[in-house]
C-alpha positions in Angstrom: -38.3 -16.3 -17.0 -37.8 -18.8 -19.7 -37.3 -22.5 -19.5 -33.5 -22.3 -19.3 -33.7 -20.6 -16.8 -36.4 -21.9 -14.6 -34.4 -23.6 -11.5 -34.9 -26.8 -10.2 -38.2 -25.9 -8.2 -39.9 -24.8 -10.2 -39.5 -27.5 -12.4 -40.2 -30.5 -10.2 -43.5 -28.1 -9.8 -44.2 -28.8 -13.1 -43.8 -32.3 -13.1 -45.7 -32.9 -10.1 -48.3 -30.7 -11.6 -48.5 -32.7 -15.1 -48.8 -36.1 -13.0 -51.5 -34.8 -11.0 -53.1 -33.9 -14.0 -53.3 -36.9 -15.8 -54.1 -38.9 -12.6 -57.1 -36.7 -12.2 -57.4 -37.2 -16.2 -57.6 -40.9 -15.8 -59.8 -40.6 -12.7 -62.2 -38.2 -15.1 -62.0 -41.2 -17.9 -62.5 -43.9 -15.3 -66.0 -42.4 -14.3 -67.2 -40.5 -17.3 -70.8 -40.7 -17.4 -72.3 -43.0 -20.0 -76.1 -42.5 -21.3 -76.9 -46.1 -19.6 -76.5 -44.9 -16.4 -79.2 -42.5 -16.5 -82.3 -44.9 -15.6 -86.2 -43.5 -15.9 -87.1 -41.3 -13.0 -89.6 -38.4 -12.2 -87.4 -35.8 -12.9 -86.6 -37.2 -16.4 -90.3 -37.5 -17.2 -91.2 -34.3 -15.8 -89.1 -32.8 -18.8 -91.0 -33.9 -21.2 -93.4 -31.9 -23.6 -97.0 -31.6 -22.7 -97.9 -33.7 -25.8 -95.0 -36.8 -24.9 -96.2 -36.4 -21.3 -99.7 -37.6 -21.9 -98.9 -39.8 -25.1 -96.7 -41.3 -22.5 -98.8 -41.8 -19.9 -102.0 -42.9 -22.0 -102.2 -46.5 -21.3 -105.8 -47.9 -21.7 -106.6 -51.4 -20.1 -108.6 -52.5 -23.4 -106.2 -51.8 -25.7 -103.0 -53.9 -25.6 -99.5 -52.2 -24.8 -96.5 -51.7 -26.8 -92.7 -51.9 -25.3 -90.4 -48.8 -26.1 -86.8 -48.9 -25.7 -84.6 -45.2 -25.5 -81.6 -44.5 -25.5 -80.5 -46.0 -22.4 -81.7 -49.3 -22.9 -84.3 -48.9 -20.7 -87.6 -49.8 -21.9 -91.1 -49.1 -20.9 -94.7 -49.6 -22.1 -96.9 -47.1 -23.9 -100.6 -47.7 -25.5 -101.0 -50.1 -28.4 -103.0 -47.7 -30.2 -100.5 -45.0 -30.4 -99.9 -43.7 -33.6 -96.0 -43.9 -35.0 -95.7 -40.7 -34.6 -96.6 -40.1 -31.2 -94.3 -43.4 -30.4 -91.3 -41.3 -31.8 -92.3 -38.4 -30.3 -92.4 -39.8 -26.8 -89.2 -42.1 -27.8 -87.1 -38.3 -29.1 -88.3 -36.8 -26.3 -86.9 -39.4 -23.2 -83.7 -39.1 -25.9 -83.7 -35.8 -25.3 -84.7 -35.3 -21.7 -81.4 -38.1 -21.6 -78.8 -36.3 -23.7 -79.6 -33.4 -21.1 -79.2 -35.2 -18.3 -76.1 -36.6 -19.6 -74.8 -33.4 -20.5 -75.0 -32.0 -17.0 -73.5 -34.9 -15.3 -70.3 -34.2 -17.4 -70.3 -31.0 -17.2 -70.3 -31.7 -13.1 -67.8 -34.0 -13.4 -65.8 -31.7 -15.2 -66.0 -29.2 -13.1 -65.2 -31.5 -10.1 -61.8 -32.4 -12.4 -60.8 -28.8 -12.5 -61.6 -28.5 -8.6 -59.6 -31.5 -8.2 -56.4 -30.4 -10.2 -56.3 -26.9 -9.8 -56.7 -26.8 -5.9 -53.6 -28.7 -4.8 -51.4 -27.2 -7.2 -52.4 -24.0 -6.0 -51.9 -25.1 -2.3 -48.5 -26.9 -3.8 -47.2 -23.4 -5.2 -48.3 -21.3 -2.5 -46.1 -23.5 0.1 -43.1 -23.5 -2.5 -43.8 -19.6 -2.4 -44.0 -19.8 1.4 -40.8 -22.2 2.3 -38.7 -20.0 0.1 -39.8 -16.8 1.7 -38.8 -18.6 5.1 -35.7 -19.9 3.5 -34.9 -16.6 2.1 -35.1 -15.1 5.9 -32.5 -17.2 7.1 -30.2 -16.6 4.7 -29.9 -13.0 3.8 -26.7 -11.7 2.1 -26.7 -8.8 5.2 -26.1 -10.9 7.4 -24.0 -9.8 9.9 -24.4 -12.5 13.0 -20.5 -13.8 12.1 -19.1 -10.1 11.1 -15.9 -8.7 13.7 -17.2 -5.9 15.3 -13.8 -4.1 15.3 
């Protein structure tokens, strides 16, 4: 079946399709997850390395405190008498633990997209299949309802 030939179904199918694809693509683009969403929970620090765990949660009341800022714009305080590199370590490794986070949210969301598309126009073809298979019955070329029986 080429496109010349396709008949008028089947190609008010694909236009119906193609809108519902971009209003689920502008649904997607409406609510794609953005790296400040993500705030600083238990799960998130719970995927940190052993060694950004504790440089992380090493806060001594006689030394003074130093704020931190990740990716997300969310901040938080570690020990003053961190070295540098234990202050990017803990900083990469939020980053990290983030980007990961991030990455399965979109992935979800993608996934959701698909769901959301591919779903209806299934359901949409299968009752364009259906109605004509109905349509079809009532108007066989044998039909023989009106034919003279002499």
């Amino acid at each position: 079946m080429t496109i010349r030939r396709l008949d008028g179904w089947w190609r008010l199918f694909i236009v119906l399709v193609a809108v519902h694809a971009c209003l689920v693509g502008i649904y997607a683009w409406t609510v794609w997850p953005d790296v400040s969403q993500i705030k600083i929970s238990l799960a998130l620090i719970n995927e940190l390395s052993p060694k950004a765990l504790e440089a992380s949660q090493r806060i001594n009341i006689a030394v003074p405190t130093r704020h931190v800022t990740v990716a997300n714009g969310d901040g938080f305080e570690v020990a003053g008498d961190l070295t540098p590199e234990q202050v990017n370590l803990v900083i990469a490794e939020f980053n990290r633990a983030l980007n990961a986070e991030l990455s399965e949210r979109r992935l979800k969301l993608a996934q959701k997209c698909l769901l959301l598309w591919l779903i209806p126009s299934a359901f949409v073809c299968a009752l364009g299949f259906a109605l004509a298979w109905v349509r079809r019955g009532f108007s066989s070329k044998n039909d023989d309802r009106g034919a003279n029986p002499n």
